[in-house]
C-alpha positions in Angstrom: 142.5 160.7 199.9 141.0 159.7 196.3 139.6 156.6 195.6 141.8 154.3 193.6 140.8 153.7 190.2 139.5 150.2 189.2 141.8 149.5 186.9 140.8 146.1 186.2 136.9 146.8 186.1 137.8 149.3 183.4 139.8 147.6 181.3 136.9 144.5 181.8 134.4 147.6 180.3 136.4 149.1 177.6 137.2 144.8 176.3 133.2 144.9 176.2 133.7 147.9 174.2 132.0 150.6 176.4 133.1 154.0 175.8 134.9 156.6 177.6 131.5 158.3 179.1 129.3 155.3 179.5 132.9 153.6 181.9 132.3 156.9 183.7 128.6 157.0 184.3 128.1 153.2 185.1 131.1 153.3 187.3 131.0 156.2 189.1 134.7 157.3 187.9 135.9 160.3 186.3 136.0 160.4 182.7 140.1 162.3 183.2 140.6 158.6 185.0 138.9 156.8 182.3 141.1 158.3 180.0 144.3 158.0 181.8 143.6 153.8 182.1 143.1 153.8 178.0 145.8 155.9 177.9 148.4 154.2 180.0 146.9 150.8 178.3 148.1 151.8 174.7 150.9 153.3 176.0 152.3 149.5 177.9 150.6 147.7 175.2 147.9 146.0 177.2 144.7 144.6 177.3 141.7 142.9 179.3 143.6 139.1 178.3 146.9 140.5 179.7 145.6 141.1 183.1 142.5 139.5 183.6 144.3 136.5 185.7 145.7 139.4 188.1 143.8 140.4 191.6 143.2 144.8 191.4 145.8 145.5 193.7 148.4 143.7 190.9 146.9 145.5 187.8 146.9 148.8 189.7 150.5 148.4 190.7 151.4 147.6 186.7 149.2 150.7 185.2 150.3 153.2 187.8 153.7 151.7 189.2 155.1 155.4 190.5 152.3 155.7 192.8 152.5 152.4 194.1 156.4 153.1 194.8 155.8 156.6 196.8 153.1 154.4 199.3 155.9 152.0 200.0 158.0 154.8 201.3 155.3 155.5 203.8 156.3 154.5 207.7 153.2 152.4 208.4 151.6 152.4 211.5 151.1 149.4 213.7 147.7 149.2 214.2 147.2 146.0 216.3 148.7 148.8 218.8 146.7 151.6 217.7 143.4 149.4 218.6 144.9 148.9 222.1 144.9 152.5 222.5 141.9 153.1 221.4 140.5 150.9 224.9 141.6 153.8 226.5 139.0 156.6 227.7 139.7 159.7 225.8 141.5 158.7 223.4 141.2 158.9 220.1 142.3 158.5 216.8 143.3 162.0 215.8 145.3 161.8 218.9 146.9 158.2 218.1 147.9 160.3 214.5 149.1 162.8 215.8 151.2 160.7 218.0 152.5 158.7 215.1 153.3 161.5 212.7 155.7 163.0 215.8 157.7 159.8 215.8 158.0 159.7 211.9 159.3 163.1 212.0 162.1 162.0 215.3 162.5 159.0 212.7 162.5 160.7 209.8 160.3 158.8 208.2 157.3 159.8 206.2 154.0 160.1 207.7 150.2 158.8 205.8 147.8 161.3 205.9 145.0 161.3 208.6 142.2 160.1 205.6 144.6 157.4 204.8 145.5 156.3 208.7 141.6 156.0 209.5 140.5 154.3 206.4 143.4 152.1 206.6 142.8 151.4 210.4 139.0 150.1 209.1 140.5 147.7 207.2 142.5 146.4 209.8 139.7 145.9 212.2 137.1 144.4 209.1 140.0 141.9 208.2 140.5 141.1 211.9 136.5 141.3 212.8 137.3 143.5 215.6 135.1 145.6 217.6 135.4 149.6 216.0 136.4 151.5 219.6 135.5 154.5 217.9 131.7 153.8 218.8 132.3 152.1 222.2 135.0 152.0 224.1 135.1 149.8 227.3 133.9 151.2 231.0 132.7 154.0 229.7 128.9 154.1 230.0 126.0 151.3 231.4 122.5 151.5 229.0 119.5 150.4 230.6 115.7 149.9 230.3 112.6 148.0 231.0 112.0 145.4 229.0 109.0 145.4 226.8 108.4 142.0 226.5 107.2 140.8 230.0 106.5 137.5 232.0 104.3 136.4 234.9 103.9 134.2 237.8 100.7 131.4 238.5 99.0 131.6 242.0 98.0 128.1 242.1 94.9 128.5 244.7 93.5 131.4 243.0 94.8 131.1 239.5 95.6 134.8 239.1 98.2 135.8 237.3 100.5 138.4 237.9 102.9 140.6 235.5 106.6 140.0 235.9 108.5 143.0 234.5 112.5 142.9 232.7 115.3 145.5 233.7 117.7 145.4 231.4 121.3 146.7 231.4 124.3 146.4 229.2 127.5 147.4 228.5 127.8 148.4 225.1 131.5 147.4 224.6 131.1 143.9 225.5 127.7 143.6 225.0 127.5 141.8 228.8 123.8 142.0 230.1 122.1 142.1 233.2 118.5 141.7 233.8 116.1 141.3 236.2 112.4 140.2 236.7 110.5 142.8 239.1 107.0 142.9 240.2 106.5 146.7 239.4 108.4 149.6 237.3 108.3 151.7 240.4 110.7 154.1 241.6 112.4 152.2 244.2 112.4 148.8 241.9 114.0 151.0 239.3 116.9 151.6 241.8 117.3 148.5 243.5 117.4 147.0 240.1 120.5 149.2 239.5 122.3 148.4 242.5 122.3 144.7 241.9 123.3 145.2 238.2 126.2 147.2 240.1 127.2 144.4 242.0 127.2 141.8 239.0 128.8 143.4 237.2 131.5 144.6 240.1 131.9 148.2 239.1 130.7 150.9 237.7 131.0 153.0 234.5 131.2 157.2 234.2 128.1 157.4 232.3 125.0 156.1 233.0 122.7 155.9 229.5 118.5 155.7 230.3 115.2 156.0 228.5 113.0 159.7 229.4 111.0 157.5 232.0 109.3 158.9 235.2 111.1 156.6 237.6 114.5 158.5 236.4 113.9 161.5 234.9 111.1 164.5 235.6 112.2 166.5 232.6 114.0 166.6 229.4 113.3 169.5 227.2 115.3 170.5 224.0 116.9 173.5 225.6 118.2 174.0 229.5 118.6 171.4 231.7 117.9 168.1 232.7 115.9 167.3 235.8 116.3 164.0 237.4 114.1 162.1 240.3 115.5 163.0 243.2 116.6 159.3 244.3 118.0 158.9 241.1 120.1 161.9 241.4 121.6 160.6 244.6 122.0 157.2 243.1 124.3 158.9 240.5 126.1 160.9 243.0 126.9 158.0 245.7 128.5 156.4 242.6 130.1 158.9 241.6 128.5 158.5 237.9 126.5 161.1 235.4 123.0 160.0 234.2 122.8 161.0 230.4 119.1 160.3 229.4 118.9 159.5 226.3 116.9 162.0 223.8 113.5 161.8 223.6 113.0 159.4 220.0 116.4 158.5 219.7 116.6 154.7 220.2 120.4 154.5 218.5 121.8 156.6 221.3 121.1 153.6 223.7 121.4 150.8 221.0 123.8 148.5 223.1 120.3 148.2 225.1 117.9 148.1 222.8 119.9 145.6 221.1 119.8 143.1 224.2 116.4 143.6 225.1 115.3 142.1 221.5 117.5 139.9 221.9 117.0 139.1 225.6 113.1 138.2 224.6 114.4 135.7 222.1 117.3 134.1 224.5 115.0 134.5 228.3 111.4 134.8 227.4 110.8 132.9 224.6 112.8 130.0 225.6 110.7 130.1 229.2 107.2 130.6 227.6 106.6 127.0 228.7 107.2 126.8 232.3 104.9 128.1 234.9 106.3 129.7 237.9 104.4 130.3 240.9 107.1 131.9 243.1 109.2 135.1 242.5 112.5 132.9 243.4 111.9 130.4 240.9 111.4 132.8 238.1 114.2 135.0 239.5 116.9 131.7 239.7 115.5 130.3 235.9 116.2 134.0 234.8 119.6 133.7 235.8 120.5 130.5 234.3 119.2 131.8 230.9 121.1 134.9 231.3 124.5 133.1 232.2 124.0 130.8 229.1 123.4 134.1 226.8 126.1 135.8 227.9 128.5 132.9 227.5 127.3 132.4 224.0 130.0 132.7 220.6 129.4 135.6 219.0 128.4 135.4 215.4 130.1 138.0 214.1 133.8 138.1 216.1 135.4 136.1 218.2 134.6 135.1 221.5 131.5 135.5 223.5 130.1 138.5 225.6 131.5 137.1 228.9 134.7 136.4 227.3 135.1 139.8 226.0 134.3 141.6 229.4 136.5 139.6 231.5 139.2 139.9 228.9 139.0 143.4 227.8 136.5 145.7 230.1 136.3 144.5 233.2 139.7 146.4 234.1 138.6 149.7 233.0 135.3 149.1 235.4 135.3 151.5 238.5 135.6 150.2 242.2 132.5 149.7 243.7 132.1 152.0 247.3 132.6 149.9 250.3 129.2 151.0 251.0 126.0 150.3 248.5 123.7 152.4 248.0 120.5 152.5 250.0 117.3 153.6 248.7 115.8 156.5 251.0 112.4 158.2 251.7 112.0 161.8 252.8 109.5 162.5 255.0 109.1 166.7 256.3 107.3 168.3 258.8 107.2 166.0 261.9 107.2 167.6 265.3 109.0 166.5 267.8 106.3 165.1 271.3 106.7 166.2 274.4 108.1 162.7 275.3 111.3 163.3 273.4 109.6 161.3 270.5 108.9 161.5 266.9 106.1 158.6 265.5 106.9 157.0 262.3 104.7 154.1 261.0 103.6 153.9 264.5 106.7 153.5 266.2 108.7 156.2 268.0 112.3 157.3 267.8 113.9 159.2 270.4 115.4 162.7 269.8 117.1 165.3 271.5 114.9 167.0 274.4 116.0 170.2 272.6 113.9 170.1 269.9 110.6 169.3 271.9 107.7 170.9 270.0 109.8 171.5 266.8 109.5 170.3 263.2 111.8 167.7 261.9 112.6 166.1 259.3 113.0 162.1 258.4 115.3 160.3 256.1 114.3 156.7 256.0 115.7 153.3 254.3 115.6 149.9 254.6 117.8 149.6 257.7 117.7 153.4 259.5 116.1 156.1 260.2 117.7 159.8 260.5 116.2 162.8 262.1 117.7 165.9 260.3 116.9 169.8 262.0 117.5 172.3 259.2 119.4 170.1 257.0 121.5 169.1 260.5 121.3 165.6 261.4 120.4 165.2 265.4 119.7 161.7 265.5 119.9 158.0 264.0 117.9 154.7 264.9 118.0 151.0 263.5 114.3 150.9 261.9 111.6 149.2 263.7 110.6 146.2 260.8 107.2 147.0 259.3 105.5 144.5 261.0 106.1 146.0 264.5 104.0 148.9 266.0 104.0 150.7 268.6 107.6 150.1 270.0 109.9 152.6 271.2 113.3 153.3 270.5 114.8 155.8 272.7 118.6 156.6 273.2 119.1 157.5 277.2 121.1 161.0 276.6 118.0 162.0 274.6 115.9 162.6 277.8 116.6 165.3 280.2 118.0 164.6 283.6 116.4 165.4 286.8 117.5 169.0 286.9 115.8 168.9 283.4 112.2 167.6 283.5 109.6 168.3 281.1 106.6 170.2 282.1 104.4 166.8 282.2 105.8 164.5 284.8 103.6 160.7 285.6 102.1 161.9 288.6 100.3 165.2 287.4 98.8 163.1 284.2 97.4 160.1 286.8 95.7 163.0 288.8 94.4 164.5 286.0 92.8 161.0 285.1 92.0 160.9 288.8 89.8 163.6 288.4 88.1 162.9 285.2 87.5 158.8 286.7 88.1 155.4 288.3 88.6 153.8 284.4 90.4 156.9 283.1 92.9 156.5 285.9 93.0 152.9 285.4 93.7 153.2 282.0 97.1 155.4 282.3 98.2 153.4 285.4 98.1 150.8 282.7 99.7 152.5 280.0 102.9 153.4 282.0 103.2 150.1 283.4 105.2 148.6 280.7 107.3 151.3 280.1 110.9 151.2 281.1 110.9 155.0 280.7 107.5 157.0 281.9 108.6 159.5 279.5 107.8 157.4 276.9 104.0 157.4 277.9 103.6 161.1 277.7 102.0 161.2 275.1 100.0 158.6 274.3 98.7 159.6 277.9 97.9 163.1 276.8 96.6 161.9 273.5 93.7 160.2 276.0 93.0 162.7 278.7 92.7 165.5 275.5 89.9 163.2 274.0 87.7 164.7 277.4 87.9 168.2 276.2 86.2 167.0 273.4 83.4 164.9 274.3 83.3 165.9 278.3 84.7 163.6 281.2 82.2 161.8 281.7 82.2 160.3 278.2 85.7 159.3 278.2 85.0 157.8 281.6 82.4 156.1 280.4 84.3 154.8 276.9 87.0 154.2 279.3 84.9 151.8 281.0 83.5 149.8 277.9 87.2 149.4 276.7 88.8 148.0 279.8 86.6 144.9 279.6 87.9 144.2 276.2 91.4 145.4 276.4 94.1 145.2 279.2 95.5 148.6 278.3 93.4 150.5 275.7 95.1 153.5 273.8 93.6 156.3 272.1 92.4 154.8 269.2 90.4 152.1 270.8 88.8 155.1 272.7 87.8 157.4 269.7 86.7 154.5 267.9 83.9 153.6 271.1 83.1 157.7 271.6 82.2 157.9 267.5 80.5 154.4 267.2 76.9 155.3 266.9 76.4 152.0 269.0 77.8 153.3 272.2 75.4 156.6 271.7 73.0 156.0 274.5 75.6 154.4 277.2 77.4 157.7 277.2 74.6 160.0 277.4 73.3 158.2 280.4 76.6 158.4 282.0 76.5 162.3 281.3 73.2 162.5 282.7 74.6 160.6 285.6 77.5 162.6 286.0 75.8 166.2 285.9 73.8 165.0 288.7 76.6 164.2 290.6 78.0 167.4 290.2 75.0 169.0 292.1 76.0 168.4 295.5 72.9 168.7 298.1 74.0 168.2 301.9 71.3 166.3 303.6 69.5 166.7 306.6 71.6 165.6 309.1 74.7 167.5 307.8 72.7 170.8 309.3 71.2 168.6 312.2 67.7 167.9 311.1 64.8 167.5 312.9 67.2 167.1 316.1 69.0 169.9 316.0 66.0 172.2 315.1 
């Protein structure tokens, strides 16, 4: 649709006594238009005095009245209800048009053009100082990022101080923000961080809008696909939500959160540059008082604040959350499955299926469990041992065979073998099976220390053996490599070689074949 002529602005020109072409030039109006206004002015007998009291609208309407009576013959449209519509995902305005120029043709009315409906729907949401919905629309898409701005935390007895880091989300709609100090920009912060931005803001959104960063994605190239971090992949997928990375030097495709981290440096940082924190809790709790206050700020520009707005108008359109969160995994490939039914894992052991004795597994780890997969097929599952424990077992009872069953190591062949090799080698698995509720469960940390005397010959693991039962009540493996390879212990052991060889040599003595007497 053509711009209206300024009419009045004209006029205001040609009083000055500006010609036809310089009107045109300086006001960026055809010189036809020009013409017409002078034109239309002689012809009604006006001039600048006569309408210079009147607003543009009123001086338009008097040069050009049959244009002004075939717009009022026009069915407007109602476009408090076409911005509601607009809230909806995937729709749009050539849709709401299209819509409206149906019903003026079951109404018979007469329709405005599509230039005219969107030009006209601008000025409905400038005179209102509404959000346009044709850039956001609500629970569509989450933008996040770290912050660049960053914080720290005071050890008060060493007086080091350590880097806090931001993550920032927002909703672009509503302009509600999340963020959250971390200690690192890691992967697993990176999705922990998105979890608990999840649950504040209780749902979820179909895109997901991120920076090219290493923690997310592993490649972005012009042409082709995408490749996302694994983790983050599965993040996406357990939420049912597609990551959309945002291209590489193209900050206005993730504006909503480039927007709030500037601003979140003004309305977090800045106004906590003062405070010293020495604990992660205090920084975390003081971040989350500033943030509350931001988000319940007025707006300057439109109404409301950005809490207001979400509750009000995007919280609805935000996806359920799964009854289950997220949990952050690690992959670990290639672990084969002990003789004792065991596989070890940050030095504790989980039980598996006596099937899979002597084969490669796989381990899917989190917070809470691990999972023991067999080609892709997952055979077993274990509360995690907490990092702080080692050595403990966790063994599920229909893991082990049953009598009919047995493995080829039983408790009795392994104390014979030590038997053979020594008092102290003997004494040391009698001692590692006694606390075991299952002997199973001692296989191998049994074999682990009768295999140590193919390497440095019995009568050096006796010997070790020896030296670590008076310091240890039940020494293990370690203990007795670290003794056989400390240059300290060097000339104990080879004595007890020595020692040992001799005894090997068996000599019967006199009396054995009668001696003198029986001569």
């Amino acid at each position: 649709m053509a711009r209206k002529i300024p009419v009045k602005l004209v006029m205001q020109y040609r009083d000055q006594g500006f010609s036809r072409n310089m009107i045109a030039k300086t006001q960026k109006v055809g010189r036809s238009s020009v013409s017409d206004v002078f034109q239309r002015a002689d012809r009604f007998n006006l001039s600048y005095e006569d309408i210079k009291e009147l607003s543009e609208n009123e001086v338009y309407r008097k040069f050009f009245p049959e244009r002004h009576q075939s717009e009022v013959l026009y069915t407007l449209p109602d476009y408090e209800k076409v911005h509601k519509e607009l809230q909806g995902v995937g729709v749009t305005l050539k849709l709401l048009w299209q819509e409206y120029v149906d019903k003026c043709k079951n109404t018979h009315g007469i329709a405005v053009g599509y230039t005219k409906f969107c030009e006209d729907y601008q000025k409905h949401i400038d005179q209102y100082r509404l959000t346009n919905h044709l850039k956001h629309k609500p629970g569509v898409s989450i933008q996040v990022d770290w912050s660049g701005s960053t914080m720290s935390l005071l050890n008060p007895d060493t007086g080091e101080i350590t880097t806090v880091y931001l993550f920032v989300g927002a909703l672009p709609y509503s302009q509600y923000t999340y963020v959250e100090p971390t200690l690192d920009m890691k992967s697993d912060t990176w999705l922990r961080c998105h979890i608990n931005m999840f649950t504040y803001f209780d749902g979820t959104t179909i895109r997901l809008i991120c920076d090219n960063l290493k923690t997310g994605v592993i490649t972005h190239p012009k042409e082709g696909d995408i490749v996302l971090n694994e983790q983050y992949e599965a993040l996406a997928n357990h939420y049912v939500m597609a990551i959309m990375p945002a291209q590489v030097r193209k900050p206005k495709q993730k504006a909503a959160v480039e927007g709030a981290v500037g601003k979140i440096a003004t309305a977090v940082i800045a106004s906590l540059r003062n405070e010293i924190y020495t604990t992660m809790g205090e920084l975390k709790l003081a971040v989350r008082e500033k943030l509350e206050i931001y988000n319940n700020k007025e707006f300057q520009k439109r109404e409301g604040s950005r809490s207001l707005v979400f509750k009000e108008s995007e919280q609805e359109f935000l996806r359920a959350l799964p009854s289950v969160p997220y949990e952050i995994s690690e992959w670990v490939y290639g672990r084969k499955v002990k003789l004792d039914c065991h596989i070890t894992y940050q030095k504790n052991n989980y039980s598996c299926p006596y099937q899979y004795v002597k084969k490669s597994v796989d381990l899917k780890v989190t917070d809470n469990f691990l999972e023991i997969y067999y080609q892709n097929e997952r055979i077993a599952t274990h509360k995690r041992f907490p990092s702080y424990k080692e050595y403990n077992f966790s063994t599920l009872p229909e893991h082990l065979p049953d009598q009919f069953n047995q493995l080829e190591w039983n408790d009795q062949r392994l104390l014979n073998w030590a038997q053979k090799i020594g008092p102290f080698t003997h004494k040391v698995i009698q001692r590692i099976f006694e606390n075991l509720p299952l002997k199973e469960q001692g296989y191998q940390s049994c074999l682990s220390v009768l295999n140590l005397s193919k390497k440095y010959s019995n009568a050096s693991l006796e010997k070790a053996c020896q030296i670590a039962l008076e310091r240890v009540h039940s020494p293990r493996y370690r203990q007795l490599k670290a003794i056989l390879t400390n240059p300290v212990n060097n000339e104990a052991i080879e004595h007890a070689e020595t020692n040992y060889k001799e005894s090997m040599g068996f000599v019967r003595g006199s009396d054995y074949y009668g001696g003198d007497k029986n001569d």
